[in-house]
C-alpha positions as a Markdown table, in Angstrom:
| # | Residue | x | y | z |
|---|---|---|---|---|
| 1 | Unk | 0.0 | 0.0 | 0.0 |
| 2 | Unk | 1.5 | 3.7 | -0.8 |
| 3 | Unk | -1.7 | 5.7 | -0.7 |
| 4 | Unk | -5.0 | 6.3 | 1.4 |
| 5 | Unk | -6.9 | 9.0 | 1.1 |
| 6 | Unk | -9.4 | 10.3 | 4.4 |
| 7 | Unk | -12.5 | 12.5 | 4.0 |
| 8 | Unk | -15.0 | 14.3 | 6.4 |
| 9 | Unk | -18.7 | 13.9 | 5.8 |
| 10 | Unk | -22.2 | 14.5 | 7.7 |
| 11 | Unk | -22.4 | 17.1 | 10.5 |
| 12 | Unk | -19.2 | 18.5 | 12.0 |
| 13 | Unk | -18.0 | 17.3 | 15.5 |
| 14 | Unk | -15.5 | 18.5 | 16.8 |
| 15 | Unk | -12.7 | 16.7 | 17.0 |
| 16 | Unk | -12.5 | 15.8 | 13.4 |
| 17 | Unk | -9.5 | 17.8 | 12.7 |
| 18 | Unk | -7.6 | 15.8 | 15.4 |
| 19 | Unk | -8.2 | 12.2 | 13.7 |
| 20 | Unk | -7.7 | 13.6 | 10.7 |
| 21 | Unk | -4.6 | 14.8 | 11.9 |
| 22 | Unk | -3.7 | 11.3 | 13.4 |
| 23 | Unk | -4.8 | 9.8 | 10.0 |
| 24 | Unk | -2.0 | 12.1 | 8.4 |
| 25 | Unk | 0.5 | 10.9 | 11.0 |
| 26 | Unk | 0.1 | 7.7 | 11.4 |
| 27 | Unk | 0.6 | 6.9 | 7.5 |
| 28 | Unk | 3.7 | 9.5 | 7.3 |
| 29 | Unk | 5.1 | 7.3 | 9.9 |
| 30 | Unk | 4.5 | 4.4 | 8.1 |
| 31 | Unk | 6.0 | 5.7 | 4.8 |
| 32 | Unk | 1.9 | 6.1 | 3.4 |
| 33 | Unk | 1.0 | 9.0 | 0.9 |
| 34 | Unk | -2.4 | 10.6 | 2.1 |
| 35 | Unk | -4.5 | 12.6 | 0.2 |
| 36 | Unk | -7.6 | 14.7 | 1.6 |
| 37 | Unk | -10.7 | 15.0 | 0.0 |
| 38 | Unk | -12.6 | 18.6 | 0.2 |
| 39 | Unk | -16.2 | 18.4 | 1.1 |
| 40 | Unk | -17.1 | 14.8 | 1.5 |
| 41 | Unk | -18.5 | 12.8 | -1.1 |
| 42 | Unk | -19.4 | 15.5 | -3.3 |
| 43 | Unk | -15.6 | 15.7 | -3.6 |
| 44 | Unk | -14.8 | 12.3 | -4.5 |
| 45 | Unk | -16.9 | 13.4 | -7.8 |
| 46 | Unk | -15.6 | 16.4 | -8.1 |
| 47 | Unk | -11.8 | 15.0 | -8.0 |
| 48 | Unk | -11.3 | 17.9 | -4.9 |
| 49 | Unk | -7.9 | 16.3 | -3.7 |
| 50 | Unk | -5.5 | 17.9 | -1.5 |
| 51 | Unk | -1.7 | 16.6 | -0.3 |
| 52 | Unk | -1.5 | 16.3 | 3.1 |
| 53 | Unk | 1.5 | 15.7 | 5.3 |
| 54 | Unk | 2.4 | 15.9 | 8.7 |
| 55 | Unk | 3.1 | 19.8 | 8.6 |
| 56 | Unk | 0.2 | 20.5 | 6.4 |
| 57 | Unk | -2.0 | 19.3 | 9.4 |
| 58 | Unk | 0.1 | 20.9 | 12.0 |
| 59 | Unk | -2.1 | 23.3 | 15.0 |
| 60 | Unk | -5.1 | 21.9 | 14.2 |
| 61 | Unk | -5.5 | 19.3 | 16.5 |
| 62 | Unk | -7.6 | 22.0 | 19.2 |
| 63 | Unk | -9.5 | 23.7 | 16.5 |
| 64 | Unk | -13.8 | 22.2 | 16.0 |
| 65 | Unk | -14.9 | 21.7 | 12.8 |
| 66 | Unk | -12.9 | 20.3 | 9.8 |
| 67 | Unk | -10.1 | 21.7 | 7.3 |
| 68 | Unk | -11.6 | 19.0 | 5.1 |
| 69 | Unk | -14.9 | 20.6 | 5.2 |
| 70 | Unk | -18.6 | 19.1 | 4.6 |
| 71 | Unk | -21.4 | 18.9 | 2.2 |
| 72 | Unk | -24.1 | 17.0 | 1.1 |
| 73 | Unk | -24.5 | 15.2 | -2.3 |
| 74 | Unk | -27.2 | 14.3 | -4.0 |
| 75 | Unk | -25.3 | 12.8 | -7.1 |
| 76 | Unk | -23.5 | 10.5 | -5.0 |
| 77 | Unk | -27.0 | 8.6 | -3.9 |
| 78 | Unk | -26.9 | 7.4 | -7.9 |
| 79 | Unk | -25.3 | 4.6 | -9.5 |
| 80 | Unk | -23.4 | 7.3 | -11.9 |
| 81 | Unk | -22.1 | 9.4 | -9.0 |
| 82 | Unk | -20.9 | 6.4 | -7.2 |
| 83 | Unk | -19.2 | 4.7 | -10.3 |
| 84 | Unk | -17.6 | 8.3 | -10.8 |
| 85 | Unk | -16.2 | 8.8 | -7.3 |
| 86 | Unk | -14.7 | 5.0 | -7.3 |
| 87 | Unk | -13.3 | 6.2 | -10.8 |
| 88 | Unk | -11.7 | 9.4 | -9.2 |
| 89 | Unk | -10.3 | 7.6 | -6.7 |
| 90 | Unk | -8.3 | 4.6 | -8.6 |
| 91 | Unk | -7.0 | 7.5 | -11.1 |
| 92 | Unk | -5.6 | 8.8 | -7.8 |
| 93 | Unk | -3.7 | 5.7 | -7.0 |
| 94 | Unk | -5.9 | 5.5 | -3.6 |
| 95 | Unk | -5.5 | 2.1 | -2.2 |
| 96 | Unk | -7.3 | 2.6 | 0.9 |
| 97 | Unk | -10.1 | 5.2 | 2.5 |
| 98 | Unk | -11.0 | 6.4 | 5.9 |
| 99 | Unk | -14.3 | 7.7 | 6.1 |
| 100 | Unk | -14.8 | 10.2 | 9.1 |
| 101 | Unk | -18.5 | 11.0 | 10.2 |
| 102 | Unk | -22.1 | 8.9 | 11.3 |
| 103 | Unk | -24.2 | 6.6 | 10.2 |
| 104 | Unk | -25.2 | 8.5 | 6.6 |
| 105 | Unk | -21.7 | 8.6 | 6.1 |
| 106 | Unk | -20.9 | 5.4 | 6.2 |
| 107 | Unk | -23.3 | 3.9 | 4.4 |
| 108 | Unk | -22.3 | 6.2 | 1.8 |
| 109 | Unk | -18.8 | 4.2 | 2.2 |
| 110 | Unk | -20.2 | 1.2 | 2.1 |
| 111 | Unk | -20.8 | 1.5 | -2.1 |
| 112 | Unk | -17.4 | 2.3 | -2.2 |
| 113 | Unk | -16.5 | -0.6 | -0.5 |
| 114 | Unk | -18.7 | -3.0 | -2.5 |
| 115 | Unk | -17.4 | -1.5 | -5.5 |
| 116 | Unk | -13.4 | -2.7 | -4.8 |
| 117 | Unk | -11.9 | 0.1 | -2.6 |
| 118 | Unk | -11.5 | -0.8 | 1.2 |
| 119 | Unk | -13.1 | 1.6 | 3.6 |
| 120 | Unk | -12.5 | 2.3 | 7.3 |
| 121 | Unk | -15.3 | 4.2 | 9.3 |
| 122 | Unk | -14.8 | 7.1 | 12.4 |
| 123 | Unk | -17.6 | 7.8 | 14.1 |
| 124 | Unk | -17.7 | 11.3 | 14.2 |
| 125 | Unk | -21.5 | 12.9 | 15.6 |
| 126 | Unk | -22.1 | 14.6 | 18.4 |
| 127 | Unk | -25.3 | 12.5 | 18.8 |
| 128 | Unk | -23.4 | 9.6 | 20.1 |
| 129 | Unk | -26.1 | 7.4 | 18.4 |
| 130 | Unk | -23.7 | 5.0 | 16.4 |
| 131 | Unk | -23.8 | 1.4 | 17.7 |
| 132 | Unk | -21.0 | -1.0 | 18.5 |
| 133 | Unk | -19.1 | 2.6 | 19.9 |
| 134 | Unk | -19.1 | 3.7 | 23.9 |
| 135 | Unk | -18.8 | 7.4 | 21.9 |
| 136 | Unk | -18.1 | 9.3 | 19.0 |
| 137 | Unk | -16.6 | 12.0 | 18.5 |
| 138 | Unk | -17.8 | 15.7 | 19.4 |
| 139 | Unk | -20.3 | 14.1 | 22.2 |
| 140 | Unk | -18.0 | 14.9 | 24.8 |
| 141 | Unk | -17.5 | 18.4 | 23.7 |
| 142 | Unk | -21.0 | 19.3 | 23.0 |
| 143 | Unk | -22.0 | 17.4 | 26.2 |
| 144 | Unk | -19.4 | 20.5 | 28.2 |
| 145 | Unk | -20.8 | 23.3 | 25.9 |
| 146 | Unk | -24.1 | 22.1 | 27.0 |
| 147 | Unk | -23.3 | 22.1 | 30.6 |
| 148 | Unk | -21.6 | 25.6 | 30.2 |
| 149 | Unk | -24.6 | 26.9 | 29.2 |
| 150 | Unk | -26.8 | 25.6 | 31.6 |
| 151 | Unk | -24.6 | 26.9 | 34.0 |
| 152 | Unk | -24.9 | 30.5 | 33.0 |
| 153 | Unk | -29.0 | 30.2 | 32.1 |
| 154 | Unk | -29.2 | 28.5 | 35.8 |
| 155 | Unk | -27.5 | 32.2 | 37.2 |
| 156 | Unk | -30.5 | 34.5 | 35.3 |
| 157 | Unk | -33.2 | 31.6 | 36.4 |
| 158 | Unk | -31.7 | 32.0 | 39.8 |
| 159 | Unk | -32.1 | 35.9 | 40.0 |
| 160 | Unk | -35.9 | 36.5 | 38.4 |
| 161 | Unk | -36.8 | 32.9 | 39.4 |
| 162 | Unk | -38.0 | 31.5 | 36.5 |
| 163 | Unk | -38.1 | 28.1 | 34.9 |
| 164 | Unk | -36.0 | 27.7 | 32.0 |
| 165 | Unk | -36.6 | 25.5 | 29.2 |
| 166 | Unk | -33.6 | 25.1 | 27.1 |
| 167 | Unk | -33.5 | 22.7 | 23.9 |
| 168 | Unk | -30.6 | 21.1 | 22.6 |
| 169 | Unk | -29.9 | 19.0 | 19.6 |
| 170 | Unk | -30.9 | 15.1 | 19.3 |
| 171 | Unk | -33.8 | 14.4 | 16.6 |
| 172 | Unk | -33.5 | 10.7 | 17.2 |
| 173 | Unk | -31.2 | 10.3 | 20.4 |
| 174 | Unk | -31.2 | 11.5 | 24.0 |
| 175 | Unk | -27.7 | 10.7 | 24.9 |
| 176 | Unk | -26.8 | 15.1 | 24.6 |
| 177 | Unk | -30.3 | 15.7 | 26.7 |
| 178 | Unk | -29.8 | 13.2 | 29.7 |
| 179 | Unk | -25.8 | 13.3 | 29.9 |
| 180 | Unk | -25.8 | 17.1 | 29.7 |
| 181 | Unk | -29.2 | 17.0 | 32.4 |
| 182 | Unk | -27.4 | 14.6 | 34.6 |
| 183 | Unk | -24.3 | 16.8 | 34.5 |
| 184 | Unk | -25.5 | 20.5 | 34.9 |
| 185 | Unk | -28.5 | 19.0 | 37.4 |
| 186 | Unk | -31.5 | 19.9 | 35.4 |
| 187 | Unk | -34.7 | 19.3 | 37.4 |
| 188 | Unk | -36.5 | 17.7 | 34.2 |
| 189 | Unk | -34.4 | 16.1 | 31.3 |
| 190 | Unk | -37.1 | 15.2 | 28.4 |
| 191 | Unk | -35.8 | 12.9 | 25.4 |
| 192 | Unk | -36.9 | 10.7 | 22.7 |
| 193 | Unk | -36.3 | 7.4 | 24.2 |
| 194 | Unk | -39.2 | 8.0 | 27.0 |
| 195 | Unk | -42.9 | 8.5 | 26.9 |
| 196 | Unk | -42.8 | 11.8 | 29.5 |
| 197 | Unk | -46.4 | 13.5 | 30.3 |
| 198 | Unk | -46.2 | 17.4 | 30.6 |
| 199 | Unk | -49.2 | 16.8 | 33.1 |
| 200 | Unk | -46.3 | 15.2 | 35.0 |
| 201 | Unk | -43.6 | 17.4 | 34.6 |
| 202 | Unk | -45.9 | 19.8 | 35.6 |
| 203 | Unk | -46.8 | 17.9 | 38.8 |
| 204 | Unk | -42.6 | 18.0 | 39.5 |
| 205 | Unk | -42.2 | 21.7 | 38.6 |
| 206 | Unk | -44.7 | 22.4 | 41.2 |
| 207 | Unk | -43.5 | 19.9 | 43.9 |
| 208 | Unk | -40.2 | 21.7 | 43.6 |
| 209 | Unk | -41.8 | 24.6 | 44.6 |
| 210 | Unk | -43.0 | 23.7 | 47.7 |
| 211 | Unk | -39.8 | 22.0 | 48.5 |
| 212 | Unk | -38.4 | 25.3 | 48.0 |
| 213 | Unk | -37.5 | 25.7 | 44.9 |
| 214 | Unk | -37.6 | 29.0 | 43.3 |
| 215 | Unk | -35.9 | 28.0 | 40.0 |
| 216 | Unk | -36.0 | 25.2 | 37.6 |
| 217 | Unk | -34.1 | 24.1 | 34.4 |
| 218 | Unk | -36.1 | 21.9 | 32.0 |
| 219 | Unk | -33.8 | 20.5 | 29.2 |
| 220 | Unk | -35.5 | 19.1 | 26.0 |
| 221 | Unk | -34.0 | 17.0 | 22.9 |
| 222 | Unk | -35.7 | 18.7 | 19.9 |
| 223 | Unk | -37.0 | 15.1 | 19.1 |
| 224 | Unk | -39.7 | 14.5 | 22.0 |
| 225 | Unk | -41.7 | 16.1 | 19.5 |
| 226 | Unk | -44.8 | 13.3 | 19.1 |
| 227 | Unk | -44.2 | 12.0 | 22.7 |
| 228 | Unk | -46.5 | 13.6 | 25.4 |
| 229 | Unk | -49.7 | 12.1 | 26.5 |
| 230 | Unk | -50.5 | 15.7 | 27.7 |
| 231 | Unk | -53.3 | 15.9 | 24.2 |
| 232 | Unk | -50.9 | 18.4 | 22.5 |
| 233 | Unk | -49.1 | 17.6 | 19.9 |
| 234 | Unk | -45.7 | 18.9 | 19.2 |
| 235 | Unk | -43.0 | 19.4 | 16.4 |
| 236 | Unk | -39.4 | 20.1 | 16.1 |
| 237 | Unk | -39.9 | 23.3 | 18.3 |
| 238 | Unk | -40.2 | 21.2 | 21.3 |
| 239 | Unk | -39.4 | 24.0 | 24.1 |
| 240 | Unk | -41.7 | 26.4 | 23.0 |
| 241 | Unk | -44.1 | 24.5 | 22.8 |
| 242 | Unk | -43.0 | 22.9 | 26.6 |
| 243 | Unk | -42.6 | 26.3 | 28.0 |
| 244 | Unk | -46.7 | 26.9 | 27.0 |
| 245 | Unk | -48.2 | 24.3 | 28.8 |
| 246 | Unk | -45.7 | 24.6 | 32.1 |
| 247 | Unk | -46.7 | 28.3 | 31.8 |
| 248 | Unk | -50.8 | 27.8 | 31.1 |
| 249 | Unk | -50.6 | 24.6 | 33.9 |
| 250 | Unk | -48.6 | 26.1 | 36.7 |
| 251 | Unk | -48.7 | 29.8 | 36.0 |
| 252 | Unk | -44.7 | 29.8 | 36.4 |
| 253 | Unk | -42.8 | 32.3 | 34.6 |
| 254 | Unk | -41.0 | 30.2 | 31.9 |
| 255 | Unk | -38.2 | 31.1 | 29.1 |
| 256 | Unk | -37.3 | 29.4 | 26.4 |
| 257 | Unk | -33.0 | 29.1 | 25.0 |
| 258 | Unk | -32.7 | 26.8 | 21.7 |
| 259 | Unk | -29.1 | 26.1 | 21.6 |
| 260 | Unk | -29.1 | 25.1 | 17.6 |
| 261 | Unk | -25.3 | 25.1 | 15.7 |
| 262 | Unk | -24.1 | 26.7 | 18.7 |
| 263 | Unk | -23.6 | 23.2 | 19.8 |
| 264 | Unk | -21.5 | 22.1 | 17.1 |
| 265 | Unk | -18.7 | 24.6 | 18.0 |
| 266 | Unk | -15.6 | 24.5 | 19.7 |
| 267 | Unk | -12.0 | 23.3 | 20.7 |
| 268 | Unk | -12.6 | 19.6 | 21.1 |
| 269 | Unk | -12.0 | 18.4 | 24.9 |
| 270 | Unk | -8.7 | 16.4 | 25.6 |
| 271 | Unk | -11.0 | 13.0 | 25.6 |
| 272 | Unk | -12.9 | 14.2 | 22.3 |
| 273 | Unk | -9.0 | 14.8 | 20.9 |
| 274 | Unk | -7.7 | 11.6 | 22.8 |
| 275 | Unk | -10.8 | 9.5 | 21.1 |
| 276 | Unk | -10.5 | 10.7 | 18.0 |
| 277 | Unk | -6.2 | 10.1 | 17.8 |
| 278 | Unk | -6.6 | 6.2 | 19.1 |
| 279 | Unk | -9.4 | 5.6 | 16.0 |
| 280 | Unk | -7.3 | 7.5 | 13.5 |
| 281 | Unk | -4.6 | 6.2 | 14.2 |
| 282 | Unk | -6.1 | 2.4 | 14.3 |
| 283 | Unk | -8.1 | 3.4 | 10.8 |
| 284 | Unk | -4.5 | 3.6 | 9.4 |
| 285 | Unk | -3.3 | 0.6 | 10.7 |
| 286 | Unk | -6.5 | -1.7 | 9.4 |
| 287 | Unk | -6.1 | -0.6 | 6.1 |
| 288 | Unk | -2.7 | -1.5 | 6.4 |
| 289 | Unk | -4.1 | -4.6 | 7.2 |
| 290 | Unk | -5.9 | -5.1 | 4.7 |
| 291 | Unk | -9.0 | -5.0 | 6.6 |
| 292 | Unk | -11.5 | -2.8 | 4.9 |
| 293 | Unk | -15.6 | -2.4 | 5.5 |
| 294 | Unk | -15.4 | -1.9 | 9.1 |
| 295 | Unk | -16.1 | 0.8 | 12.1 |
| 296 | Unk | -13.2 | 1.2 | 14.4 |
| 297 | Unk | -15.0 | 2.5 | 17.9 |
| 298 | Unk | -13.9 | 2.3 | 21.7 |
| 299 | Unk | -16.0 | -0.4 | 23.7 |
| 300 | Unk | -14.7 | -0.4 | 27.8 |
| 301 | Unk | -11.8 | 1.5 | 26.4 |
| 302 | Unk | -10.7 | -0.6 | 24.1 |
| 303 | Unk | -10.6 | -0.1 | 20.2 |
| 304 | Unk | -13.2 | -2.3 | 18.6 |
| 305 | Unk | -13.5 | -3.2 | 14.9 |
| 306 | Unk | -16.8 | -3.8 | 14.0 |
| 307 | Unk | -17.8 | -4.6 | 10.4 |
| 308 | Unk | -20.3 | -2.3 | 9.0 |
| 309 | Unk | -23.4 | -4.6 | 8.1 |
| 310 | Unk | -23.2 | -5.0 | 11.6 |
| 311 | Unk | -23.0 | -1.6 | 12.7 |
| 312 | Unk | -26.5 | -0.8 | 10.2 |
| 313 | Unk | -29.0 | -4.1 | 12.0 |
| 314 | Unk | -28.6 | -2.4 | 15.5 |
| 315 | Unk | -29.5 | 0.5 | 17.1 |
| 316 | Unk | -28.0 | 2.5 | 20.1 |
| 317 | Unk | -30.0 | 2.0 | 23.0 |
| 318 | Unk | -29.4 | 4.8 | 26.0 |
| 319 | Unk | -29.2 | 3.4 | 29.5 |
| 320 | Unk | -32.6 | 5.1 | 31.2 |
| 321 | Unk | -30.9 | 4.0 | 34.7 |
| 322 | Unk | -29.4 | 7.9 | 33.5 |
| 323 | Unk | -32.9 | 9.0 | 33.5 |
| 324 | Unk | -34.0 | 7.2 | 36.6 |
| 325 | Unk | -31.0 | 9.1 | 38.5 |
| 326 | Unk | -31.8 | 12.5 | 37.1 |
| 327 | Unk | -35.4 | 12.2 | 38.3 |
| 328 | Unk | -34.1 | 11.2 | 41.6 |
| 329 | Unk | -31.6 | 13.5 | 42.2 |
| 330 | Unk | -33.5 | 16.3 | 40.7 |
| 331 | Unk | -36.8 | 15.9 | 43.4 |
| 332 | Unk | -35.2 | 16.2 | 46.6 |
């Protein structure tokens, strides 16, 4: 093998720059050529190909988002755009491809794959909902921003006494919701995974009260949408919609914060840029290897590699003993 060639794809995380980084490294060390490819798939069509070397990707292991950059292609989803890409690729000399981003992304790589050229996955979402991984990239991170933030909206609900409803990202998945609840001690953490009742949270808002507490933090994945048993039914804009019926049922003072992109942003923390070194530098080594169609992720600290038609039949289940001990440690 002489050449690989790594790509970023899906939503940013941070901590992308620092595997590709250890990508980069790993196969200088080895003697590998690497070449990066600009804006995802849509580049592998577009024959966007960059050198990289060890200096090129130099300072950029503290810095969210990706120098590779992202974007979405719709040619790629044909048979065309994928025979094009694999075309682009073999002209290049590319022996070998590590595929950085979440589930969309690598069944994207997958095609690849079945078409001759070996593919490596990194999970890289900050939804943390890729199975046969502990984590994936940019969860930790976004977990602390969204702990910072509850930290400074708990100081205003402190001072006017108010309940604040803030929403943060998690369509499908709970995992940002209930380890960001747990870890800024929000009195109510509503995600996707559970069947919550508003009458309910209602019910603990005002208990709290009468225990003596004048404030209250509410955090809400945007995807509890469809969930309540409370007769309303709600869309994407979860904590507006939250913040009505605590305000109509209770007569609390609510406010609403939607953290949106905000979330995305960053330097990654030293376990997002510790994570994201062990599975670049292991994505190297597999292709190395030989070993192509897999998912390299960390299970009880160790790196896993789990082929990818496995990865695609499950689904990431979240522990609700989380959302048992937020509810506990939230009423008293």
């Amino acid at each position: 093998m002489e050449t690989i060639a790594v790509l970023t794809s899906g939503g940013d995380a941070p901590g992308m720059n620092a595997a590709i980084r250890a990508v980069v490294r790993t196969a200088g060390y080895h003697r590998l050529s690497v070449l990066g490819v600009m804006r995802g798939f849509h580049g592998l069509i577009h024959d966007e190909f960059i050198e990289l070397n060890p200096r090129s990707v130099a300072d950029i292991i503290h810095r969210g988002g990706t120098i590779l950059k992202s974007a979405r292609s719709e040619e790629f989803r044909t048979t065309e755009g994928q025979a094009k890409a694999v075309e682009n690729l073999r002209r290049a000399g590319v022996e070998g491809l590590v595929v950085i981003g979440g589930d969309g992304s690598f069944r994207g790589a997958m095609r690849l794959q079945e078409a001759g050229i070996n593919i490596v996955g990194i999970p890289a979402t900050i939804d943390n909902d890729i199975p046969c991984t502990d984590f994936s990239i940019g969860f930790d991170t976004t977990v602390n921003t969204v702990v910072e933030v509850i930290n400074k909206i708990r100081d205003t609900a402190t001072s006017h006494e108010r309940i604040y409803v803030v929403e943060v990202m998690g369509r499908h998945s709970g995992y940002i919701a209930m380890y960001a609840g747990l870890a800024g001690g929000a009195e109510t953490v509503l995600i996707p995974e559970v069947d919550d009742s508003l009458d309910e949270v209602c019910e603990r808002l005002i208990s709290g009260y009468r225990l003596g507490k004048a404030h209250s933090i509410v955090l809400v994945a945007e995807g509890v949408g469809g969930n309540f048993k409370a007769g309303r039914s709600l869309n994407e804009s979860s904590a507006f919609h939250v913040a009505d019926y605590v305000r109509e049922k209770t007569g609390f003072e609510t406010r609403v914060t939607v953290l949106g992109h905000i979330q995305r942003g960053g330097n990654p923390t030293a376990n997002d840029r510790i994570l994201a070194s062990r599975l670049g530098a292991r994505a190297v080594e597999m292709l190395m290897e030989g070993r192509g169609g897999c998912m390299v992720g960390v299970v009880h600290t160790e790196i896993k590699a789990t082929p990818l038609e496995e990865v695609f039949k499950q689904e990431k289940a979240l522990d609700l003993g989380f959302h048992q001990l937020a509810h506990i440690l939230a009423s008293q």
